[in-house]
C-alpha positions in Angstrom: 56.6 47.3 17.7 56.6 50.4 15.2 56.5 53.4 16.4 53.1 55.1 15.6 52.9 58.5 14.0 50.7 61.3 15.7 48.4 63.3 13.4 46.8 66.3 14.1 43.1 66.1 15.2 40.7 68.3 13.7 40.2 70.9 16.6 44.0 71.5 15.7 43.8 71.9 11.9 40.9 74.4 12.6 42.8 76.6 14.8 45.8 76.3 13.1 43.9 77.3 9.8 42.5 79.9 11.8 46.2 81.5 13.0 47.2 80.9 9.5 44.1 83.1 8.1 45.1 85.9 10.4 48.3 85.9 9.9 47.7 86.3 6.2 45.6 88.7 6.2 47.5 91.1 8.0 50.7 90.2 5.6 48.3 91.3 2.8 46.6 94.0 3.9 49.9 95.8 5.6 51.6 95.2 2.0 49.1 96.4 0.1 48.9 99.7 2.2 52.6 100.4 2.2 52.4 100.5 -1.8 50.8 103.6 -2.1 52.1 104.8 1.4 55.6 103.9 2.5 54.7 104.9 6.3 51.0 103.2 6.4 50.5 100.6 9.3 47.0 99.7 10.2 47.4 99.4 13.9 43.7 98.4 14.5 43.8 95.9 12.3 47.4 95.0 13.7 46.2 95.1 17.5 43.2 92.7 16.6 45.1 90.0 15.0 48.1 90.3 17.2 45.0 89.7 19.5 43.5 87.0 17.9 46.6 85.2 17.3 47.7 85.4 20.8 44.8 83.5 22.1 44.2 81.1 18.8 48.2 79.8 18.9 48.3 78.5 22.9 45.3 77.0 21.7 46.6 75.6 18.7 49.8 74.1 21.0 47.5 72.5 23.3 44.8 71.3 21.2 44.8 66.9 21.5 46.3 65.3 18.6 44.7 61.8 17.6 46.6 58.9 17.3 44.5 56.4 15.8 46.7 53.6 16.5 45.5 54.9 20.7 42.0 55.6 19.5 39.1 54.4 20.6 37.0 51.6 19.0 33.4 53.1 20.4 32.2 49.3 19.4 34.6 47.4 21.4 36.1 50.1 23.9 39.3 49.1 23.1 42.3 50.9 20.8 44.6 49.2 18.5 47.1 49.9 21.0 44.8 48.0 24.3 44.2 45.1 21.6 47.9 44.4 20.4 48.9 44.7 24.5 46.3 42.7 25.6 47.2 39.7 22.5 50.8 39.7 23.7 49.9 39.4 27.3 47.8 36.5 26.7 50.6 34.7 24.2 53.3 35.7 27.3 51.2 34.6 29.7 50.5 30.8 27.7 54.4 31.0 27.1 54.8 31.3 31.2 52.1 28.7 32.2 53.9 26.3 28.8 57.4 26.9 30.7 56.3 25.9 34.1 54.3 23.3 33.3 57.3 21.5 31.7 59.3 22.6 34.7 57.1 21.4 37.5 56.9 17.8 35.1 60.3 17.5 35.4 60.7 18.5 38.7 58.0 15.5 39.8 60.0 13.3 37.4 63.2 13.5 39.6 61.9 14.3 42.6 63.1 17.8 42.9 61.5 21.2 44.6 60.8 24.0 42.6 62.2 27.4 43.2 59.4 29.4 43.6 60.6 32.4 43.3 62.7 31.7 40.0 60.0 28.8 38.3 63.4 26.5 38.0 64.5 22.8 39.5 66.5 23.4 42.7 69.2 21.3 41.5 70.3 20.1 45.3 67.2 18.6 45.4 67.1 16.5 42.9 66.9 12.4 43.3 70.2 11.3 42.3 68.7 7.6 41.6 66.1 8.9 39.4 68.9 11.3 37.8 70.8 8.4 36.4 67.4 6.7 35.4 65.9 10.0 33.6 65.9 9.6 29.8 66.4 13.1 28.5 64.6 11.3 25.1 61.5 10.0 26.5 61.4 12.8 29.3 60.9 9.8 31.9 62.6 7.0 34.0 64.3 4.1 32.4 64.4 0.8 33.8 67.5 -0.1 34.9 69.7 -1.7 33.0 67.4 -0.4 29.6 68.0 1.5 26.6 66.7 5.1 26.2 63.5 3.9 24.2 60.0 2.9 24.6 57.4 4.5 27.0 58.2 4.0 30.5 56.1 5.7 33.2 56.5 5.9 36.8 53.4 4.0 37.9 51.0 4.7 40.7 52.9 2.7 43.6 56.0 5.0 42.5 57.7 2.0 41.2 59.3 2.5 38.2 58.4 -0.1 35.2 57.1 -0.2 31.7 53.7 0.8 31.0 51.5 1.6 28.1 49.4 3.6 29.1 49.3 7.4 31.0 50.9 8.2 34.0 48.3 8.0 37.3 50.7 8.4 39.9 48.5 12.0 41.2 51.4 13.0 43.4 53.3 13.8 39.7 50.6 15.9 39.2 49.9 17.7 42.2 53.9 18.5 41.9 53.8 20.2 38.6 50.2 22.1 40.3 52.5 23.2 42.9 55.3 24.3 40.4 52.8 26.5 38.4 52.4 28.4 42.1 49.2 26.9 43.6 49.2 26.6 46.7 48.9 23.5 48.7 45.5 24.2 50.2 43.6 23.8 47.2 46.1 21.6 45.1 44.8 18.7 48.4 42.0 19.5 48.6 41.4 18.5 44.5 43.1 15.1 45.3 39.8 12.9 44.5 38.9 15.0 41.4 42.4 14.8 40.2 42.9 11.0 40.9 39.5 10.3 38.6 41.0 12.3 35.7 43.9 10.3 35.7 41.9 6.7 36.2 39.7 8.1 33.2 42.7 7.7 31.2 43.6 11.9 30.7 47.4 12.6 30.4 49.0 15.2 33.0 48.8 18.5 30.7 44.6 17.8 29.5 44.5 16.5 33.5 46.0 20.4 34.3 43.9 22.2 32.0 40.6 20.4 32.9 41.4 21.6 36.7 42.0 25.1 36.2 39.5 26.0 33.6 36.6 23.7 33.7 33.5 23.6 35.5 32.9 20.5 35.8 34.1 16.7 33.9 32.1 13.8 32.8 34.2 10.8 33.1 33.6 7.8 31.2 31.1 5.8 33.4 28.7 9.0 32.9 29.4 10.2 36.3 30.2 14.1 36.7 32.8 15.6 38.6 32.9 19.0 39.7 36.8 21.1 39.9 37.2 22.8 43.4 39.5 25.2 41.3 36.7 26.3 39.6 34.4 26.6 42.5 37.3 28.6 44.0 38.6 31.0 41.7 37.9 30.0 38.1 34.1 30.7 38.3 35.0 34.6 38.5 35.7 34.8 34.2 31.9 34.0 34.0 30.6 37.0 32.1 33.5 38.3 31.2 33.9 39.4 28.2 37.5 39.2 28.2 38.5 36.1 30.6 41.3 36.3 32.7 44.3 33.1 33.2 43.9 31.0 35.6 46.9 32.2 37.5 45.5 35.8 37.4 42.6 34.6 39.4 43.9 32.9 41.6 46.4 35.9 42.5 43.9 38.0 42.6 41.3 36.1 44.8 44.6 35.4 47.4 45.7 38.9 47.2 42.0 39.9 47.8 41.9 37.7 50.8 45.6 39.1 52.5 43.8 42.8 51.9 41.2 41.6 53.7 43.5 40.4 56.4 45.9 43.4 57.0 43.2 46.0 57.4 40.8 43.5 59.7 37.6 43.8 57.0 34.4 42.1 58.0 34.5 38.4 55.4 31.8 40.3 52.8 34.4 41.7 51.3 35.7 38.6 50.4 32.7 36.8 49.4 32.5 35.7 45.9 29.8 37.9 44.8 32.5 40.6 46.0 35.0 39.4 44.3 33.2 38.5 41.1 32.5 42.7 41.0 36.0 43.2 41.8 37.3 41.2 39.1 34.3 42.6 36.8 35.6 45.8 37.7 39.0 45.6 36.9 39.7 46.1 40.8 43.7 44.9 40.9 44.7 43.8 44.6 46.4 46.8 44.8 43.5 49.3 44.0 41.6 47.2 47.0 44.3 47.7 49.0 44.6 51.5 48.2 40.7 51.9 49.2 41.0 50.0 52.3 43.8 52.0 53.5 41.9 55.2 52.5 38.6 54.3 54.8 41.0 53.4 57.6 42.3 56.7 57.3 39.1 58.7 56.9 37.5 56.6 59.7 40.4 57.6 61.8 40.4 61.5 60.8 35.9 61.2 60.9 36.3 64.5 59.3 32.5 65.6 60.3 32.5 67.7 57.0 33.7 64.7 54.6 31.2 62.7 56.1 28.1 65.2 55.6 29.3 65.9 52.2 29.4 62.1 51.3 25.8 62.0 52.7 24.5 64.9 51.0 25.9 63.5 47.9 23.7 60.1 48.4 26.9 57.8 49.3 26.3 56.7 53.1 23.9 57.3 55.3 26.3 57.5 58.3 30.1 57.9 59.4 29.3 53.6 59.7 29.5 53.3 55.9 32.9 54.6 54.8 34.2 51.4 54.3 31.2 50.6 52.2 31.7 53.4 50.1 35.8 53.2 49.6 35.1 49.0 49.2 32.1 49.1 47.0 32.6 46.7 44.5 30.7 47.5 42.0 32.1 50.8 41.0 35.6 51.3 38.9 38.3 53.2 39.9 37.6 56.3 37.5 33.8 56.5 39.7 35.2 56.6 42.9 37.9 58.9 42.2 35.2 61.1 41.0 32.9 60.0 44.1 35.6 60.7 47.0 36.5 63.8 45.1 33.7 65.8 44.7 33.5 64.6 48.1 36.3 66.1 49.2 34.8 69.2 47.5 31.6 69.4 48.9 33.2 69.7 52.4 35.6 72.8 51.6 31.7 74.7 51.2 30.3 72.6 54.0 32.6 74.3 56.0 32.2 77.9 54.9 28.6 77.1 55.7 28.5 80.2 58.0 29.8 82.8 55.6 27.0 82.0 53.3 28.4 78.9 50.7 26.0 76.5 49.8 26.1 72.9 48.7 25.0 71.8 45.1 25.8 68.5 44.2 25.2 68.8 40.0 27.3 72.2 40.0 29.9 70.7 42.4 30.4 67.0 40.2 30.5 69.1 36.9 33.5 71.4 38.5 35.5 68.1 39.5 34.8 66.3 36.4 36.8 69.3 34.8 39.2 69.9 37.0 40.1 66.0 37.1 40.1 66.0 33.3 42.5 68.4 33.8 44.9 66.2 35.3 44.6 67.0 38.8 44.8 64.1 41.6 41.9 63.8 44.4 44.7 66.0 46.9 44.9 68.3 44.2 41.2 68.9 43.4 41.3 69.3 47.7 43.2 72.3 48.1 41.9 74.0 44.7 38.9 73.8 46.7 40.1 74.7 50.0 41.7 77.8 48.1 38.2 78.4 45.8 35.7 78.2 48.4 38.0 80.3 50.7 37.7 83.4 48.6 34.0 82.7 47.7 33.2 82.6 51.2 35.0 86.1 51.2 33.4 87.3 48.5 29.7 86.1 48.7 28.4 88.0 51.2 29.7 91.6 49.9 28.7 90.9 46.6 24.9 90.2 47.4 25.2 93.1 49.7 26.4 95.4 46.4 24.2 93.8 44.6 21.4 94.6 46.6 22.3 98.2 46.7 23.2 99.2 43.2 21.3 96.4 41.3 18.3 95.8 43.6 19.6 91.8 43.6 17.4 89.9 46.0 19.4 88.0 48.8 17.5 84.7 47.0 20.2 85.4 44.3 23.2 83.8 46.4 23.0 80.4 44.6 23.2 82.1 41.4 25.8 84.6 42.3 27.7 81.5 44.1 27.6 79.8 40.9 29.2 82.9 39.1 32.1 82.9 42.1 32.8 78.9 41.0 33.3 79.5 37.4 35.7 82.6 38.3 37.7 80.7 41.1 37.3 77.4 39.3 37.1 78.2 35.9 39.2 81.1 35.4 36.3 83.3 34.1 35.9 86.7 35.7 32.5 87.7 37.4 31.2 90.4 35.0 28.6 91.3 38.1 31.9 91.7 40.1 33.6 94.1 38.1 30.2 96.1 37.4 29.5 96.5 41.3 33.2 97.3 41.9 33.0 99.8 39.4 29.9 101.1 40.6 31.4 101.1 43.9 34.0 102.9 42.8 32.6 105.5 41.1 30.0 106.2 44.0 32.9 106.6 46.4 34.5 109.1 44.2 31.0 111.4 43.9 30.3 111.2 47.9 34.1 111.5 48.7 34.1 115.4 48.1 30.9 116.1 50.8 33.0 117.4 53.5 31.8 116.9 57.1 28.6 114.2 55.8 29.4 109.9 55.9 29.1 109.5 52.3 27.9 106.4 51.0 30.4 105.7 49.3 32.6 105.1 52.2 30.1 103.2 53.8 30.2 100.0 51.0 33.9 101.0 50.0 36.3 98.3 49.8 32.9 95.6 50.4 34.8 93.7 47.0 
């Protein structure tokens, strides 16, 4: 594949234009002054786009550049990159399921086991009668004593002979079922429906591909038969836009099942409405796995803050419903990693209840959309708020107090002076109230501090922030 080449985006060209500008400017004006006086330097000017260019370049490093071979399609939701992967996984994928198909054949055809590790013929295994029979031409059994020609079959007694017709010996193709790695659960349970395509005349590769990806068959006689494959795992592409193999379904309905297994879950979580969201979803085995483990964990910790945050929030209604929310099926991965973080969020405040945080679900899933955005991992987004709400719950209190004294702020300001402590501790924006009151602080303590012998006010609210 070509490598791609990265082109700036336009955020980039703007600020770059911008540095560029400044830059200029100061060349120009600089040069133009030192013509009629040697010694001339506009400092102010100087200091301002020194200024300017010291907070335009970072920006200019960090801006995003667009690729448009990774962009976007807002029609499809795909990039050139997603399509051209997803293409060569399919033609890999048809390659893989071509290459054992012909293996497990073979394997029936001399009576060998399949690795199944590898997807190759265990060669130990193999028949050594039907070895000196095979016809590497024909890609079947010869009768003895024959020449490598015509179209010999093994026939449904197992016999070998002559025949004319297709193959309807079904334990051939349950064997190259087995080879693709089915297990034998379903591949006997599908004997019937496997026996009537082969009586209705369909070869072993049409009999393989009706199995795994059809609904349902009409034979000749006009009588309909239904694929148990299909009712098992093959009825989870409906919808899709994008169908999955048959092989991925079926790994991922087993893997959903083993899930289920290890960490005990109650059998809704394996029903096929669950599994159709999963799938939906693009919920891999190992996400499933990942969330199961996490509400173990959390219903083993029943942190009583977590839990009254995830309520607050509108998740659960009790400590009972943790596996509900880490298992829910019908949200992605990117929405619960939001969900259990701003979870996680919302109980840092919850438990600096007492020194005056409160909760506020919009404020608090607008701060973690950033803050994930910005690369952080659930943990991560934790402790920044473990940190945050640590000096908030410091600093609230004083600060309505200050503000109360020098600005006459009513104590019914705390959500909005709150808010102002997030965006400093969160958002790396001082608190202009902060500074004004510690100024004004300041300067109070310094008029009352020469009153000898009286409590000056000052002293009294000195040191509050």
């Amino acid at each position: 594949m070509a490598k791609k080449t990265t082109t700036p985006s336009l955020t980039q060209k703007k600020l770059q234009a911008m540095l560029e500008e400044a830059e200029g400017n100061l060349i120009s004006t600089v040069s133009r002054q030192q013509k009629t006086n040697p010694t001339y330097v506009d400092t102010t000017r100087l200091s301002g786009i020194e200024k300017a260019s010291q907070i335009v370049e970072p920006l200019v490093q960090q801006a995003p550049t667009i690729d448009p071979y990774y962009a976007v399609n807002p029609k499809t939701g795909l990039s050139p990159a997603q399509v051209e992967a997803e293409k060569a996984q399919k033609e890999a994928t048809t390659a893989l399921l071509a290459a054992k198909t012909s293996s497990a054949k073979l394997a029936a055809t001399l009576g060998a086991d399949i690795d199944p590790n590898t997807g190759k013929i265990i060669p130990s295994t193999i028949d050594p009668i039907k070895a000196a029979q095979f016809n590497p031409i024909t890609g079947r059994l010869n009768v003895t004593g024959s020449t490598p020609t015509g179209n010999q079959n093994i026939d449904t007694t197992g016999t070998t002979g002559v025949s004319t017709g297709p193959s309807t010996n079904v334990d051939v193709l349950k064997s190259m079922l087995r080879g693709l790695g089915f297990n034998s659960a379903i591949i006997d349970s599908s004997t019937s429906f496997l026996m009537s395509l082969l009586k209705d005349g369909l070869d072993y590769d049409n009999a393989v591909a009706i199995f795994l990806n059809a609904k349902d068959y009409t034979l000749k006689d006009g009588k309909k038969v239904e694929s148990p494959f299909y009712a098992e795992y093959s009825y989870l592409n409906e919808g899709l836009v994008r169908p999955k193999s048959a092989s991925e379904l079926y790994n991922a309905v087993e893997g959903y099942k083993e899930v289920a297994a290890r960490f005990n879950l109650n059998t809704k979580f394996t029903s096929k409405d669950y599994m159709k969201d999963y799938v939906k979803n693009n919920i891999t085995v190992a996400n499933l796995a990942e969330r199961a483990n996490l509400a173990r964990l959390k219903s083993v910790n029943a942190d009583p803050a977590y839990i009254d945050s995830l309520r607050q929030l509108g998740y659960i209604t009790s400590a009972a419903d943790l596996t509900d929310f880490f298992l829910d099926p019908k949200i992605g991965e990117e929405t619960l990693i939001q969900r259990r973080s701003v979870a996680a969020f919302g109980a840092e405040a919850i438990k600096r209840a007492k020194q005056g945080v409160q909760f506020a679900t919009s404020r608090f899933d607008k701060i973690v959309s950033g803050l994930l955005g910005m690369g952080l991992s659930p943990e991560q987004v934790e402790l920044r708020a473990a940190q945050g709400f640590e000096n908030i719950g410091e600093s609230l209190m004083p600060t309505i107090k200050l503000g109360g004294i020098y600005e006459r702020t009513p104590a019914s300001a705390i959500e909005t002076i709150q808010s102002e402590l997030e965006t400093e501790e969160f958002g790396g924006l001082a608190s202009e109230r902060r500074k004004r009151l510690s100024e004004l602080e300041r300067r109070a303590f310094q008029a009352q501090s020469g009153a000898a012998g009286s409590r000056s006010f000052g002293t009294a609210t000195a040191g509050l922030i």
